[in-house]
MDAnalysis code that builds the backbone (N, CA, C; Angstrom):
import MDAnalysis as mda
import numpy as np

u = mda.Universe.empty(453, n_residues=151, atom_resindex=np.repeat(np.arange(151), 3), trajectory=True)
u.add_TopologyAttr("name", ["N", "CA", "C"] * 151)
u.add_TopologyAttr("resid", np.arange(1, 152))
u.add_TopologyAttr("resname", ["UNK", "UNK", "UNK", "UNK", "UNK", "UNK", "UNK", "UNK", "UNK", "UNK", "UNK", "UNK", "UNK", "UNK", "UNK", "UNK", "UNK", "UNK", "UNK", "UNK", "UNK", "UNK", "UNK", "UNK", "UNK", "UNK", "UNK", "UNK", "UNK", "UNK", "UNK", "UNK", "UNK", "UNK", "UNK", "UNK", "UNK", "UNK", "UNK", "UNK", "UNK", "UNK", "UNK", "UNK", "UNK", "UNK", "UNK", "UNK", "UNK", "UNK", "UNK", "UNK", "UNK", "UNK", "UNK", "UNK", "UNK", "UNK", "UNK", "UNK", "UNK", "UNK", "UNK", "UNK", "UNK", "UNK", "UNK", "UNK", "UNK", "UNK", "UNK", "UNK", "UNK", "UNK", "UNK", "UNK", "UNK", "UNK", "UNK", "UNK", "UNK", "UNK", "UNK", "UNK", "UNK", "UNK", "UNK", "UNK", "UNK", "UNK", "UNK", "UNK", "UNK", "UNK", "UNK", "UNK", "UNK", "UNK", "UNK", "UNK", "UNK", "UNK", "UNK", "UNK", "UNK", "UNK", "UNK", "UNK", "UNK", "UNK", "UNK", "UNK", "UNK", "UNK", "UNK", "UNK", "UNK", "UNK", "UNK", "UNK", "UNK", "UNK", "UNK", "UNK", "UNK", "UNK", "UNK", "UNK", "UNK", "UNK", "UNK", "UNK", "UNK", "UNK", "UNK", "UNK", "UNK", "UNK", "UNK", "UNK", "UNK", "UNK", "UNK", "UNK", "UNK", "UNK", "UNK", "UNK", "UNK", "UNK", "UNK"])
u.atoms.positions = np.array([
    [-24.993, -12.636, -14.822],
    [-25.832, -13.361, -15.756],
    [-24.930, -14.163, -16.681],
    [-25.099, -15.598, -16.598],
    [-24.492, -16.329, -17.741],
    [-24.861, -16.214, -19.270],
    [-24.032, -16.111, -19.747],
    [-23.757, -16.259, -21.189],
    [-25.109, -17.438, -22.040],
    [-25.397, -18.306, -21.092],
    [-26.181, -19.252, -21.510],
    [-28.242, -18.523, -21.658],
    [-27.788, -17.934, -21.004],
    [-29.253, -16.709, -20.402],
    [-29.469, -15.781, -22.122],
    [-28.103, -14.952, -21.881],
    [-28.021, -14.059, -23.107],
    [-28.249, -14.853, -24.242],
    [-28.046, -15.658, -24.509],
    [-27.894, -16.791, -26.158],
    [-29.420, -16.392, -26.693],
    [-30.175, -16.456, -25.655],
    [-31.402, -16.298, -26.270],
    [-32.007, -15.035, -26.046],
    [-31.778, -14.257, -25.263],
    [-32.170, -12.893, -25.534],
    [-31.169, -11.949, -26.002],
    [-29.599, -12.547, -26.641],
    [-29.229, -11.469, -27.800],
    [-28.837, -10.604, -26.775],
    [-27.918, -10.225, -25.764],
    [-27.102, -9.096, -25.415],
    [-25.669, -9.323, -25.659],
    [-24.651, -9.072, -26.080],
    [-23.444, -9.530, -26.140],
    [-22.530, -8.611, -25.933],
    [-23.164, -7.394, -25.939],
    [-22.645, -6.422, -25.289],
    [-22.174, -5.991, -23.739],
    [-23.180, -6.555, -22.988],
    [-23.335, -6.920, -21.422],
    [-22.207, -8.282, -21.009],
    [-22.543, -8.977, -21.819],
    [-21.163, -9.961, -21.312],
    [-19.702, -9.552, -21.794],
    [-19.899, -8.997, -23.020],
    [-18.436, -8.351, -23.216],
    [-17.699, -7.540, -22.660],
    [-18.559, -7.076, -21.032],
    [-17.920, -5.801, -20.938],
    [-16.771, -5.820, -19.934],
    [-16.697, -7.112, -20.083],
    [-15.375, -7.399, -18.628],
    [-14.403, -7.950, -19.585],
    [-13.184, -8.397, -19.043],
    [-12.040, -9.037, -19.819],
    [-12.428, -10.275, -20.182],
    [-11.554, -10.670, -21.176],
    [-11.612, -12.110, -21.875],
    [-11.454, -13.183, -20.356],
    [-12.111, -14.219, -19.989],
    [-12.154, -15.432, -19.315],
    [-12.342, -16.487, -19.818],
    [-11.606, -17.600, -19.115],
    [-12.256, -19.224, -19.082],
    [-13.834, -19.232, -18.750],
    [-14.586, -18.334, -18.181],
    [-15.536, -18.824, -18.027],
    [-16.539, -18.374, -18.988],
    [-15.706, -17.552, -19.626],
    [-16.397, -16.222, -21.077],
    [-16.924, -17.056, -22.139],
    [-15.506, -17.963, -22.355],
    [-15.649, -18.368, -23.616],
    [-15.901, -20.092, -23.599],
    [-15.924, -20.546, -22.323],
    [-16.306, -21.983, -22.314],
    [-18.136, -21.647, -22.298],
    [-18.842, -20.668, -21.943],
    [-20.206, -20.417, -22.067],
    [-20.480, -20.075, -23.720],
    [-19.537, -19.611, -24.421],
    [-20.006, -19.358, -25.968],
    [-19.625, -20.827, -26.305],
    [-18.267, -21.544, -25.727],
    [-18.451, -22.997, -26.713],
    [-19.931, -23.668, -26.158],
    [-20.187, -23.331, -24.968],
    [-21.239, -24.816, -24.701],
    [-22.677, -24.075, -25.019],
    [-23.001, -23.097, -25.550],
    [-23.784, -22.630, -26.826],
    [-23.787, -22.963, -27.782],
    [-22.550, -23.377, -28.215],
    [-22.331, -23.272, -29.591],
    [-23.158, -24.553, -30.579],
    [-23.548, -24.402, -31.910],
    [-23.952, -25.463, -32.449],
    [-23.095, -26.123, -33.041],
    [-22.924, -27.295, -32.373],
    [-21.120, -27.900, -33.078],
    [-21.723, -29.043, -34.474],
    [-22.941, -29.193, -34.559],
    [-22.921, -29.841, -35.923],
    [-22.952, -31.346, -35.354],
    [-22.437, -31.889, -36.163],
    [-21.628, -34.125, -35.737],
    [-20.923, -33.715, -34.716],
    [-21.380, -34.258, -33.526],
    [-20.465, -34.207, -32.606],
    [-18.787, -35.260, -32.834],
    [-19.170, -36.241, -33.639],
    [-18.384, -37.246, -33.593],
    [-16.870, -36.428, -34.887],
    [-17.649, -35.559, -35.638],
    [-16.469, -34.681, -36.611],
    [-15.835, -33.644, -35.805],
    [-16.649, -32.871, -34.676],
    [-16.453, -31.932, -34.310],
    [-15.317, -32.384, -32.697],
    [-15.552, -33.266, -32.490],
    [-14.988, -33.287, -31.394],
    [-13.330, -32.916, -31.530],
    [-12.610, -33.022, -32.115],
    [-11.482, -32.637, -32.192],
    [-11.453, -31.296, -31.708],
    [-12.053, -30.572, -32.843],
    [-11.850, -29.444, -32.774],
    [-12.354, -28.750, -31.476],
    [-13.711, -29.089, -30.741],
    [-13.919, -28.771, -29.658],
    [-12.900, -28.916, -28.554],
    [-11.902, -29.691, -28.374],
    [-11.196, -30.080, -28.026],
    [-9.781, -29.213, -27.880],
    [-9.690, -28.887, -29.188],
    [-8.378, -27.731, -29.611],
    [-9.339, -26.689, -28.970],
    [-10.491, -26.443, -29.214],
    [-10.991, -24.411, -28.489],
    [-10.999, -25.193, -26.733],
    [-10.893, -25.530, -26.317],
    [-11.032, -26.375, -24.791],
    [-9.799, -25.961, -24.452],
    [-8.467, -26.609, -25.158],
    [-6.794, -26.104, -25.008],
    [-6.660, -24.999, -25.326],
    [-7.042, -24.118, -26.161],
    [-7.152, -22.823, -26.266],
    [-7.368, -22.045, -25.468],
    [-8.443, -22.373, -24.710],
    [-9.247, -21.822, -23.193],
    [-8.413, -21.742, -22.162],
    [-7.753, -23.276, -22.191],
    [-6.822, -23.386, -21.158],
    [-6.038, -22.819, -20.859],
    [-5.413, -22.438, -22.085],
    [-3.813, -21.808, -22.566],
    [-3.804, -20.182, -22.364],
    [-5.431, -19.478, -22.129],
    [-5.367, -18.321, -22.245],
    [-5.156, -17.969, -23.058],
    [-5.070, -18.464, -25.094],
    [-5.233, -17.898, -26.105],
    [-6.521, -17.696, -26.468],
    [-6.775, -16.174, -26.386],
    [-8.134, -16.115, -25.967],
    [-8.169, -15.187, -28.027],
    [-7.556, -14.603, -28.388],
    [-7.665, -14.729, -30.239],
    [-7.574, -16.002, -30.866],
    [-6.877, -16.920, -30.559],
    [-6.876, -18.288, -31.041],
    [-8.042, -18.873, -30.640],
    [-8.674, -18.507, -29.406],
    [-10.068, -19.509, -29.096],
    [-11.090, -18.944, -29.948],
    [-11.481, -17.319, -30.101],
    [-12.341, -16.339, -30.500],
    [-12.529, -16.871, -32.511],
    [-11.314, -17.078, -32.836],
    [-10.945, -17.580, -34.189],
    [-11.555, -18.937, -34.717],
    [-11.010, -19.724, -33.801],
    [-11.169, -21.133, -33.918],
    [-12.953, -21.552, -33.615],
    [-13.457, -20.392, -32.761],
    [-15.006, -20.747, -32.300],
    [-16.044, -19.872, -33.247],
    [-15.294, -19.200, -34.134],
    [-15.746, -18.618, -35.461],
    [-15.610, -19.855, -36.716],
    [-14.331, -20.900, -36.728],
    [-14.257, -21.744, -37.548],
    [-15.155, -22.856, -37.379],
    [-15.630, -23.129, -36.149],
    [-16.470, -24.237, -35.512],
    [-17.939, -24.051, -35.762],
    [-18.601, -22.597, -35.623],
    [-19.722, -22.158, -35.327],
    [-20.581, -21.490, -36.607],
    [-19.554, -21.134, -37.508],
    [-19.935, -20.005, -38.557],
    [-19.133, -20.525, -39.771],
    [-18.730, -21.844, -40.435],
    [-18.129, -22.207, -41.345],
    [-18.000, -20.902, -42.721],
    [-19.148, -20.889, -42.577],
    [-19.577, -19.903, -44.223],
    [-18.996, -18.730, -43.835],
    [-18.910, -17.889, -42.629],
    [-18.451, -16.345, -42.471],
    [-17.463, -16.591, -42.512],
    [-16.462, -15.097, -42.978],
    [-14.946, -15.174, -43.348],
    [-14.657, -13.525, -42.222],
    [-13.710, -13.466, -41.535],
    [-13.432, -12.384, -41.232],
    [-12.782, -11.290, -42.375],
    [-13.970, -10.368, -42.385],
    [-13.411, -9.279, -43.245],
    [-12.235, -8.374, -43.052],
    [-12.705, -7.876, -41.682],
    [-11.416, -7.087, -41.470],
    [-11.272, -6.968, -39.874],
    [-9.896, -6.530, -39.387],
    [-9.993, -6.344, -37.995],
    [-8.566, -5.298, -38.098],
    [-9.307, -4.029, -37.198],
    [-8.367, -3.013, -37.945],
    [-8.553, -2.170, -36.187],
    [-7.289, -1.876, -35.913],
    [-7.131, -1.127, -33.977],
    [-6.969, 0.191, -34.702],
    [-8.208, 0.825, -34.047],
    [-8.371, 2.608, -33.976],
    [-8.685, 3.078, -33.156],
    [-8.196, 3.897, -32.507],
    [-8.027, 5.024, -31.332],
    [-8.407, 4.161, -30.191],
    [-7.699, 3.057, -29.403],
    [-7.317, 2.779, -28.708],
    [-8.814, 1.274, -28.728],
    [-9.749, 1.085, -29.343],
    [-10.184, 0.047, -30.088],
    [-10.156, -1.324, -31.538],
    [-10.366, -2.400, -31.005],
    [-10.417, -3.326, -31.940],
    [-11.623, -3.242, -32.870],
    [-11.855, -2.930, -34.278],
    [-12.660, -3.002, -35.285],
    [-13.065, -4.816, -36.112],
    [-13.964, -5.242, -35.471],
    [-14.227, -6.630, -36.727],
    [-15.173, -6.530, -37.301],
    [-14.984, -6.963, -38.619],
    [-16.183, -6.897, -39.696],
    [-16.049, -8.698, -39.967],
    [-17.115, -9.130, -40.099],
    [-17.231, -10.250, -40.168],
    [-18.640, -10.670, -41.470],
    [-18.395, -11.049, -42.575],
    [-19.115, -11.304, -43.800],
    [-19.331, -12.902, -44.153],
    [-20.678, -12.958, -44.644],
    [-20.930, -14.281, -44.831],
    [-20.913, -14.337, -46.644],
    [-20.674, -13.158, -47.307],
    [-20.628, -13.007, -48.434],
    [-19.096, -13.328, -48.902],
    [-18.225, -14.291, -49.151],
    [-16.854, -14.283, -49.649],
    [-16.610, -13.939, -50.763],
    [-17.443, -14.061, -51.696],
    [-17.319, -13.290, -52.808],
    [-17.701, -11.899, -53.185],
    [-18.341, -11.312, -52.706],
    [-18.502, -10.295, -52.587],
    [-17.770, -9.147, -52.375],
    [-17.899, -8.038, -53.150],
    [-16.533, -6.889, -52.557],
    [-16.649, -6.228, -51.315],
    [-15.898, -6.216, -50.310],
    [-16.207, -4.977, -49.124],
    [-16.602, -3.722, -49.650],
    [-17.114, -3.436, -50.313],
    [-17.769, -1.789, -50.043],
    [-18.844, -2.392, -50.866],
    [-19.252, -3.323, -51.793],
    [-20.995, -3.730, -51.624],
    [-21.613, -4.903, -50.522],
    [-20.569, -5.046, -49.464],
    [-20.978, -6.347, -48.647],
    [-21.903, -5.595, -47.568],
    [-22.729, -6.094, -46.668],
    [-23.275, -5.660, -45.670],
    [-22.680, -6.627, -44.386],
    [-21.624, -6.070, -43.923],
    [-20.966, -7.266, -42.870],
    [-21.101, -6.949, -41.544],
    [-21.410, -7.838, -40.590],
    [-21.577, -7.318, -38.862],
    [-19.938, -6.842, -38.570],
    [-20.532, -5.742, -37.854],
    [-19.207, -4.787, -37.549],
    [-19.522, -4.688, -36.073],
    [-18.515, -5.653, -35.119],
    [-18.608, -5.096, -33.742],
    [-16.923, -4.149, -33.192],
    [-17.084, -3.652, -32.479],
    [-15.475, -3.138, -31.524],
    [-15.442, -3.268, -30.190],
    [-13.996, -3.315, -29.547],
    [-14.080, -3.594, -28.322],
    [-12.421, -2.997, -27.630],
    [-12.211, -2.977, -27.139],
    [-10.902, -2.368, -26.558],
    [-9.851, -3.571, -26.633],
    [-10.322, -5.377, -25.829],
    [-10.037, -6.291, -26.089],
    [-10.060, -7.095, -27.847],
    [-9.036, -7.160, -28.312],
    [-8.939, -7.643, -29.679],
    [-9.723, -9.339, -30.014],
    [-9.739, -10.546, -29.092],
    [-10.168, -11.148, -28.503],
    [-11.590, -11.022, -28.664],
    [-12.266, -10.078, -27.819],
    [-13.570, -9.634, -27.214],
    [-14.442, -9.282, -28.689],
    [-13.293, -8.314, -29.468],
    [-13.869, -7.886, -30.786],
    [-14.463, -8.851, -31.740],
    [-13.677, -9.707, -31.704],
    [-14.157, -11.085, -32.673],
    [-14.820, -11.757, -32.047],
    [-14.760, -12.177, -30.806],
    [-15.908, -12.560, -30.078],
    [-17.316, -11.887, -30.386],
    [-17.014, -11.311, -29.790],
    [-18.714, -10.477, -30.238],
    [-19.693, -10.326, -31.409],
    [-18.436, -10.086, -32.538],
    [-18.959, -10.201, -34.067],
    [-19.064, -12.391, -33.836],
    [-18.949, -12.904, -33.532],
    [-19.196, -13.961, -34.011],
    [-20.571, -14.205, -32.575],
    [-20.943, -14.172, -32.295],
    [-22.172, -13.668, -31.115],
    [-23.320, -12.839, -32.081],
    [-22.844, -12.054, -32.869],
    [-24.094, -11.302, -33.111],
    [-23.989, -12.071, -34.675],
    [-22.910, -12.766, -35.173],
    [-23.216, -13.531, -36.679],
    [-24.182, -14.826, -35.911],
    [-24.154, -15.287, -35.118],
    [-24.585, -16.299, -34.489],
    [-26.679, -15.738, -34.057],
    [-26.537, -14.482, -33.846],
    [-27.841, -14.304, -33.429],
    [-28.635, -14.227, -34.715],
    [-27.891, -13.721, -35.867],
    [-28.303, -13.134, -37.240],
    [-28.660, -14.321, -38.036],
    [-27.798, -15.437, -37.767],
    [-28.123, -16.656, -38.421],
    [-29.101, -17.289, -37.639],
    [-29.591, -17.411, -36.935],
    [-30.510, -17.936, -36.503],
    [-31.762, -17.269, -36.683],
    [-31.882, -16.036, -36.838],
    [-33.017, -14.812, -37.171],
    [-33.265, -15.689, -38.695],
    [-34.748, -15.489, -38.748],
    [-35.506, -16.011, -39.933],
    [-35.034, -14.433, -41.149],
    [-34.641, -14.685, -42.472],
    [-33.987, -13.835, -43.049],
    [-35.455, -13.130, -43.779],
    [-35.935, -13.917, -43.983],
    [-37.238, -13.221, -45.017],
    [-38.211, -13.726, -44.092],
    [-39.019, -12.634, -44.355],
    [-40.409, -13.072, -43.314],
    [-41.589, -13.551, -43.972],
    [-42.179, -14.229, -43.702],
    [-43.124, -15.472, -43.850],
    [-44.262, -14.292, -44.770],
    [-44.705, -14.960, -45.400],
    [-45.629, -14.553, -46.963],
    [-46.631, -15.440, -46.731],
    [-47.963, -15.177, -46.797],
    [-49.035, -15.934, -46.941],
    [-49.361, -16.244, -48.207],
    [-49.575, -17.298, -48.516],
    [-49.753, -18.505, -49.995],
    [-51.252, -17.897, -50.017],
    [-51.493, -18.164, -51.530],
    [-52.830, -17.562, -52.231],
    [-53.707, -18.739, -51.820],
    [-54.852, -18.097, -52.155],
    [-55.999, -19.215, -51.942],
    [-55.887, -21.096, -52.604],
    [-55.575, -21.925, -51.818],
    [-55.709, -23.284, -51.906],
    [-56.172, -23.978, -53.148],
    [-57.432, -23.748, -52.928],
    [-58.653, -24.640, -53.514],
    [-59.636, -23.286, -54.725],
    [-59.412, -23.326, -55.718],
    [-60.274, -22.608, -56.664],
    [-61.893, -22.295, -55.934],
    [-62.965, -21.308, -56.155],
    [-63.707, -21.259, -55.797],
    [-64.860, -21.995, -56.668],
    [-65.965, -23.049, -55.686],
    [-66.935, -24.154, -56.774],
    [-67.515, -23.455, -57.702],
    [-67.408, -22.007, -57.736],
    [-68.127, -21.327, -58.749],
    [-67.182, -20.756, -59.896],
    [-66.040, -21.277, -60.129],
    [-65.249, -20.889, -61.044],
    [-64.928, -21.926, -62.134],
    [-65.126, -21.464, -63.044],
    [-65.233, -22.314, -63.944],
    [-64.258, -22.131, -65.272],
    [-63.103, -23.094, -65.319],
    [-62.076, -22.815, -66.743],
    [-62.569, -22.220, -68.019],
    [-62.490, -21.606, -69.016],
    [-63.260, -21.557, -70.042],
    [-61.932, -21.971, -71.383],
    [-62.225, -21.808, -72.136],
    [-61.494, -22.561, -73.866],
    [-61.278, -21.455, -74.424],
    [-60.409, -20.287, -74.931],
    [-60.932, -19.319, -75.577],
    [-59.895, -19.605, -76.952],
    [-59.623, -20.470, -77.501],
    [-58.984, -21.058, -78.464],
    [-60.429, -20.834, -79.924],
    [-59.601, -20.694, -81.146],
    [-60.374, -20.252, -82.061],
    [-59.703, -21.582, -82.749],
    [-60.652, -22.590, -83.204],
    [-60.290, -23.756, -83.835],
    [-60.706, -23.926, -85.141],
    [-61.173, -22.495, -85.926],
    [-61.798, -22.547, -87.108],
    [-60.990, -22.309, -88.461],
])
């Protein structure tokens, strides 16, 4: 199943579960929302040579800088034989009041990949859910009244 399939039903777990590829991460760039194509093209360009080059942390990085301007990588920390990324859209904020997507992966690469896959599904998720507005139009039987004492 391509990467292009998952974008919209949100598994990123299922594609992550093989090694980093050219064909991994040219399916997250040609997902990706690049904004002005005419600003962005450079840079699409550098994650393209990236791809090429098999710098697959330099592509994972750079397609976090392209895709997710506002998120900052919080942390990326290797424990017991896994990669840890926390990835926050809060920069000001302290890590222990932030609420940041935390993915892991064995591949260091894969780890940041993924957190920028599920910052990508999260931003697109509607954040507050839709509220129904009060009644429109006053009812013809309601009538303002004056209760002002003008004496």
């Amino acid at each position: 199943m391509s990467l292009n399939c998952q974008a919209r039903e949100f598994h990123p777990a299922e594609a992550l579960d093989a090694t980093a590829s050219p064909a991994l991460f040219t399916d997250v760039l040609a997902t990706a929302r690049h904004g002005n194509p005419m600003r962005k093209a450079l840079e699409v360009a550098r994650i393209k040579h990236l791809i090429a080059s098999c710098a697959w942390t330099d592509a994972a990085l750079a397609l976090l800088a392209l895709e997710l301007p506002r998120w900052l990588l919080r942390r990326l920390a290797y424990d017991d034989g896994e990669w840890h990324c926390a990835l926050s859209d809060n920069r000001e904020m302290p890590e222990w009041l932030d609420i940041a997507i935390e993915t892991h992966h064995p591949d260091m690469a894969l780890a940041i990949l993924g957190a920028v896959l599920q910052a990508r599904h999260e931003s697109r998720t509607p954040a507050l859910p839709s509220v129904e507005m009060g009644p429109g139009a006053p009812d013809a039987s309601w009538q303002p009244a004056l209760c002002d004492n003008f004496a």
